[in-house]
ROSE-4610 file (N, C-alpha, C; in Angstrom, 1 decimal, always signed):
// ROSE-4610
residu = [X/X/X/X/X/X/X/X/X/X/X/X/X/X/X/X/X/X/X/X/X/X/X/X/X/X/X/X/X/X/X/X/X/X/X/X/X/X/X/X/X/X/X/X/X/X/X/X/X/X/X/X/X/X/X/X/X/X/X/X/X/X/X/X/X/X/X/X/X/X/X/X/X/X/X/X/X/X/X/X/X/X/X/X/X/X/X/X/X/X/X/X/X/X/X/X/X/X/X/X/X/X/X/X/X/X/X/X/X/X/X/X/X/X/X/X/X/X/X/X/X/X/X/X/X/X/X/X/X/X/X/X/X/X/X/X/X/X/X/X/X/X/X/X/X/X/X/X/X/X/X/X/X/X/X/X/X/X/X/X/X/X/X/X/X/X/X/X/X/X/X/X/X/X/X/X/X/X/X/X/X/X/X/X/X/X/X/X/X/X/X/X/X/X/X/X/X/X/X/X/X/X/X/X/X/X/X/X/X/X/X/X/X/X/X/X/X/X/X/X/X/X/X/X/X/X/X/X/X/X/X/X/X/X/X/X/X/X/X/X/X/X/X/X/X/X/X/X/X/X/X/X/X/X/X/X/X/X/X/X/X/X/X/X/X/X/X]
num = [1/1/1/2/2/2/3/3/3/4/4/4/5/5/5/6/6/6/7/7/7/8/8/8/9/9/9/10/10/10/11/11/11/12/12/12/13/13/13/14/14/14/15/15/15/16/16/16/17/17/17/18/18/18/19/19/19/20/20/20/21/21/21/22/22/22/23/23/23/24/24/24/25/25/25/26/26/26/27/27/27/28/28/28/29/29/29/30/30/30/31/31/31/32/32/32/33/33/33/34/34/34/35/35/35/36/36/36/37/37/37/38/38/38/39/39/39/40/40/40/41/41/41/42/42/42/43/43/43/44/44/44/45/45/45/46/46/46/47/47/47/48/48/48/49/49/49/50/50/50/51/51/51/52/52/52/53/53/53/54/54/54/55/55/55/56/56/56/57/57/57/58/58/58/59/59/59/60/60/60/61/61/61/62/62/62/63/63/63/64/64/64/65/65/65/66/66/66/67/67/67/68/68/68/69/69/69/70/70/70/71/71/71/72/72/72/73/73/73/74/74/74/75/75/75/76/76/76/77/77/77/78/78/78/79/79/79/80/80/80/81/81/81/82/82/82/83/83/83/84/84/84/85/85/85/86/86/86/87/87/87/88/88/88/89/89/89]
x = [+0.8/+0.0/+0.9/+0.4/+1.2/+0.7/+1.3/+1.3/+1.8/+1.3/+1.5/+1.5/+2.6/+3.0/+3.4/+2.2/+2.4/+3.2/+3.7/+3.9/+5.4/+5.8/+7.8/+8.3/+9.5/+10.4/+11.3/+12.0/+12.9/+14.3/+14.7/+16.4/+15.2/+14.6/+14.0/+14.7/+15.4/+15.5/+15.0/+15.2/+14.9/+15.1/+16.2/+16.2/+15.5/+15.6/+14.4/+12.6/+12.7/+10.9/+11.4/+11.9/+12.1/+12.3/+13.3/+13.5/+12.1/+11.5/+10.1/+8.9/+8.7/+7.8/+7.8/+9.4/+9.8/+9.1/+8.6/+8.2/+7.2/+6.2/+4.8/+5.5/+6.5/+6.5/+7.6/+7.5/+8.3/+7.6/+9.3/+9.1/+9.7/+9.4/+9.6/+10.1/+10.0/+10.2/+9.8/+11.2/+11.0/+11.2/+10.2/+11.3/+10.2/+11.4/+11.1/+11.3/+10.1/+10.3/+10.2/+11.6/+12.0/+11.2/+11.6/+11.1/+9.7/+8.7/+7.4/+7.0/+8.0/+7.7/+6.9/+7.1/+6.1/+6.9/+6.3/+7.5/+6.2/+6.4/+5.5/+6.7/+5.8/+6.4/+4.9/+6.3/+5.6/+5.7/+4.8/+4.2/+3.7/+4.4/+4.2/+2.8/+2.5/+1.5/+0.3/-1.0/-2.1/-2.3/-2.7/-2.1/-1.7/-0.4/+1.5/+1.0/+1.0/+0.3/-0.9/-1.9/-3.0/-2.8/-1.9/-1.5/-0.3/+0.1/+1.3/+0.7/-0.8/-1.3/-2.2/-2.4/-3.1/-2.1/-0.9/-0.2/+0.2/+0.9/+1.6/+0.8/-0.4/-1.0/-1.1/-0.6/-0.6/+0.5/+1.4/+2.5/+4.0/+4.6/+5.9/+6.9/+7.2/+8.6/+9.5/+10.7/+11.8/+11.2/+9.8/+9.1/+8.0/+7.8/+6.5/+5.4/+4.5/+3.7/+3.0/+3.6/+3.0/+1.3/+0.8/-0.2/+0.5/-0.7/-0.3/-1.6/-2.0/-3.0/-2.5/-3.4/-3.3/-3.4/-2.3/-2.3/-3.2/-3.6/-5.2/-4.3/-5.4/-4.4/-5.2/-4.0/-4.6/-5.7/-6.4/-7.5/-6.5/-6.9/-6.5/-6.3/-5.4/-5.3/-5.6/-6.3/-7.1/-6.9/-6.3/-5.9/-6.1/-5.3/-5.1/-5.6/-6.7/-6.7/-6.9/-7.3/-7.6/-6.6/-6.8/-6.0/-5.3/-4.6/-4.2/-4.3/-5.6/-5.4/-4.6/-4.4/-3.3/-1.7/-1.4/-0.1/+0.8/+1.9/+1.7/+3.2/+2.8/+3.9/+5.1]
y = [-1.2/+0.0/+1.2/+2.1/+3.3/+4.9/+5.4/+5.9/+7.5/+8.7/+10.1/+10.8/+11.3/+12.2/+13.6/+14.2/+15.9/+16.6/+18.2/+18.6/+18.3/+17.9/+17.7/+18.4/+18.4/+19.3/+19.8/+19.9/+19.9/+19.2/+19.1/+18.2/+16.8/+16.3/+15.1/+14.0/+13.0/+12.1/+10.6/+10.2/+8.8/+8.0/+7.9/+6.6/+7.6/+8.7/+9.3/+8.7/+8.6/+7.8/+6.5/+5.5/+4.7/+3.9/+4.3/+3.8/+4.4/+5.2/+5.5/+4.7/+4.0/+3.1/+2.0/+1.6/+0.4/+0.1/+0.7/+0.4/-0.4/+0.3/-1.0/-2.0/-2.5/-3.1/-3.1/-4.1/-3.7/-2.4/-1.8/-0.6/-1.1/-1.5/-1.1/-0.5/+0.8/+1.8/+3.5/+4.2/+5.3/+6.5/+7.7/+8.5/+10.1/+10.8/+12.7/+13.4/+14.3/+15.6/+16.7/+16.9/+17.9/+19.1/+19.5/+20.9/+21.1/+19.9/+20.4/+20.0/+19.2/+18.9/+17.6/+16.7/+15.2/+14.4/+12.8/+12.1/+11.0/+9.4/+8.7/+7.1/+6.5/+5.3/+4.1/+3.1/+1.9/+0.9/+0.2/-1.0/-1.8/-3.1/-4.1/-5.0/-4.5/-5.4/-4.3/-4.6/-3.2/-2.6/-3.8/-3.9/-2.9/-3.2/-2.7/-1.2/-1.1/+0.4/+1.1/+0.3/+1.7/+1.6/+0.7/+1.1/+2.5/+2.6/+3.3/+4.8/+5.0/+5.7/+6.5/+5.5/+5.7/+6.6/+5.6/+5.8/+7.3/+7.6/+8.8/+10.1/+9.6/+11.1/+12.0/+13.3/+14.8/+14.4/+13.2/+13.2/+14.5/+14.8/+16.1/+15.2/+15.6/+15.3/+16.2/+16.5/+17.9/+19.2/+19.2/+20.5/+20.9/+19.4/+19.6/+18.6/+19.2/+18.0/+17.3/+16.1/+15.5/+15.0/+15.1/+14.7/+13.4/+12.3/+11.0/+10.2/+9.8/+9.0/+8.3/+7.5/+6.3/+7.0/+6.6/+7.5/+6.8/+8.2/+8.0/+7.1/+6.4/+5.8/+6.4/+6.9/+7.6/+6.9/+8.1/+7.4/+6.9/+5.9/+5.7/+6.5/+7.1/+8.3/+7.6/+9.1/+9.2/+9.3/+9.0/+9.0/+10.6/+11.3/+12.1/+12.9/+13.9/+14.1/+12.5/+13.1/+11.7/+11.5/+10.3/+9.4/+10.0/+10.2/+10.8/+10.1/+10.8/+9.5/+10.4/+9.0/+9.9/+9.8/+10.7/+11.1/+11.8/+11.8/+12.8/+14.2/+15.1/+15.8/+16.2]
z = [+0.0/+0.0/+0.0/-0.7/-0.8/+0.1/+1.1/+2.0/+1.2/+1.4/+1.1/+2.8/+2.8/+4.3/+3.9/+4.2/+3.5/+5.0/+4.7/+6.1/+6.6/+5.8/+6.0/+6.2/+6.8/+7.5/+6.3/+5.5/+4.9/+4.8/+5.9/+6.2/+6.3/+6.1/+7.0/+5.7/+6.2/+5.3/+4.5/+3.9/+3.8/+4.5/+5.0/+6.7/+7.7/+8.0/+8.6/+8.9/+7.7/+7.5/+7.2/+6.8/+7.1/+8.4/+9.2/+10.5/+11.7/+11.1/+11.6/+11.3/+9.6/+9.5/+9.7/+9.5/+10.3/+11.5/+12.3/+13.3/+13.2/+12.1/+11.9/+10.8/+10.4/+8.8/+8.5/+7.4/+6.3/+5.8/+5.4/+3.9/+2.9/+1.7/-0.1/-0.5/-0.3/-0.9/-0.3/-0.4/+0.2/-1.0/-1.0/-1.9/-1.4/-1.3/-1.3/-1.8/-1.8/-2.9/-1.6/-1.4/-0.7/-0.9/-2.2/-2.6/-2.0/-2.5/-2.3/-0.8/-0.3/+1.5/+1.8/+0.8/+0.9/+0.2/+1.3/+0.7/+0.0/-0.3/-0.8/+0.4/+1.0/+1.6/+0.6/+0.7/+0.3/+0.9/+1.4/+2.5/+1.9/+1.6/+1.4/+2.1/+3.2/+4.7/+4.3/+3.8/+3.8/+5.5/+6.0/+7.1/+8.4/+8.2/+8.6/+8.5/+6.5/+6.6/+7.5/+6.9/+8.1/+9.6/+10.1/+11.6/+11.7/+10.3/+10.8/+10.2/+9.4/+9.0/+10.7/+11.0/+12.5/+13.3/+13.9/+14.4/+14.1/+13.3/+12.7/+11.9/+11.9/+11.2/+12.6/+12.3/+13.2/+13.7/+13.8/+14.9/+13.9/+15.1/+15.4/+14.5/+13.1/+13.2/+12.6/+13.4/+13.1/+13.3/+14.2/+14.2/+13.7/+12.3/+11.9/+12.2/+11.8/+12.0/+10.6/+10.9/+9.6/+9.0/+7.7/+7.4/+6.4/+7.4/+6.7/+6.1/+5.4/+4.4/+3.8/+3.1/+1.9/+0.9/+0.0/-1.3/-3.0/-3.0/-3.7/-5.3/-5.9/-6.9/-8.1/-9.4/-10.0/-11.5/-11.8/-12.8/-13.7/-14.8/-16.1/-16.9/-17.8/-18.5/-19.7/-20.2/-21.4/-22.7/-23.6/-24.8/-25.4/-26.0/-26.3/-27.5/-28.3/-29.5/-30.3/-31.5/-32.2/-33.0/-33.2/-34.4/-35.8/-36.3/-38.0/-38.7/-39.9/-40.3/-41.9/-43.2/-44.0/-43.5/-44.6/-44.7/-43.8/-42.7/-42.0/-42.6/-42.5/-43.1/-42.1]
């Protein structure tokens, strides 16, 4: 299950939230977008995850407080303009 933690500190790292989710689980997969302040964790256990969704949503970390959810999965994308048909120049 894939996990979205908005509300990041900036210095906060990848073994940072790792050695934090570790607590409920295995983690998969860690990765941050500093810039925008949110990272994405991946939880093998559905599980593992919504305990650690429980656990850690509003919790302090480096001064902030983090927003934690299940991250929404996106629609199917939609094919673009139509077909050409013909020659193309």
């Amino acid at each position: 299950m894939k996990i979205r933690i908005d509300d990041l500190a900036g210095d906060v790292t990848e073994d940072d939230l790792r050695t934090l989710f570790e607590l409920f689980g295995a983690v998969a997969a860690v990765s941050i977008d500093t810039r925008r302040r949110w990272a994405q964790i991946d939880m093998p256990s559905k599980s593992a995850a919504r305990e650690a969704i429980d656990g850690l949503n509003g919790q302090n970390l480096k001064g902030f407080d983090m927003t934690v959810a299940e991250m929404a999965d996106r629609p199917p994308s939609r094919p673009k303009g139509k077909p050409r048909k013909g020659r193309r120049r």
